[in-house]
C-alpha positions, -999 to +999 in steps of 0.1 A: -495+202-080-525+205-099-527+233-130-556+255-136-556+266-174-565+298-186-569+304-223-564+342-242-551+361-269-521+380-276-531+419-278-507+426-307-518+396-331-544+375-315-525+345-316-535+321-292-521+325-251-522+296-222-515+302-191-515+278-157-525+286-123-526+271-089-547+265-061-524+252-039-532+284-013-565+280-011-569+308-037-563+311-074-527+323-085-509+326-116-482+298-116-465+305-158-472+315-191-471+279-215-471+300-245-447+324-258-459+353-286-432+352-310-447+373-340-419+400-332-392+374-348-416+370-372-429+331-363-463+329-358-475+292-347-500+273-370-536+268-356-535+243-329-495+249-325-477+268-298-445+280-291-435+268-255-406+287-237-391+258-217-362+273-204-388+288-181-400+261-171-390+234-142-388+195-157-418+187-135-438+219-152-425+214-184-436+177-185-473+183-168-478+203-200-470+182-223-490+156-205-524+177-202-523+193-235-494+189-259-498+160-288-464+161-303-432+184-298-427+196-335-397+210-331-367+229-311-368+267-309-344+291-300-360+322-285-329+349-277-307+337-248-335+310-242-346+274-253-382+262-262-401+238-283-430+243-313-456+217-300-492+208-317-518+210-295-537+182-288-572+176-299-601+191-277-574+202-256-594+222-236-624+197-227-591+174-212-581+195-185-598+222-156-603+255-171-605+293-157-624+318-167-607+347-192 
């Protein structure tokens, strides 16, 4: 499957948001969030950092990610009941991969 990004901000702290989407309909859909906001446990991600929420995620998801945009998985988060990873970003991330529109 081929991923779609889509780049934003968080309402409540303007922290950076990514999104994916697919066009495997013929038409654009939203397919998952890559970014979780986090500033309500108070963790807030360095610039060029996310928070990823992998147990959202399918192996095959979680690993296109990391493939089109993540240079190195920082470290393990917890995020309630869930699992995820603090990633850096790589460099010019969004010049590497097809982009959508905010």
């Amino acid at each position: 499957m081929k991923l779609y990004y889509k780049k934003d901000e968080y309402v409540v702290d303007d922290t950076l948001y990514i999104g994916t989407w697919c066009n495997d309909c013929g038409y654009f859909e939203p397919y998952g969030d890559v970014t979780v906001n986090l500033s309500g446990y108070g963790m807030k991600p360095e610039e060029g950092h996310i928070f990823i929420p992998t147990y959202k995620m399918t192996p095959e998801y979680f690993h296109q990610v990391c493939d089109d945009i993540v240079d190195e998985i920082i470290a393990p988060i917890q995020i309630g009941f869930g699992q995820g990873v603090y990633a850096k970003l790589k460099d010019n991330w969004e010049d590497r991969v097809e982009m959508l529109e905010s």
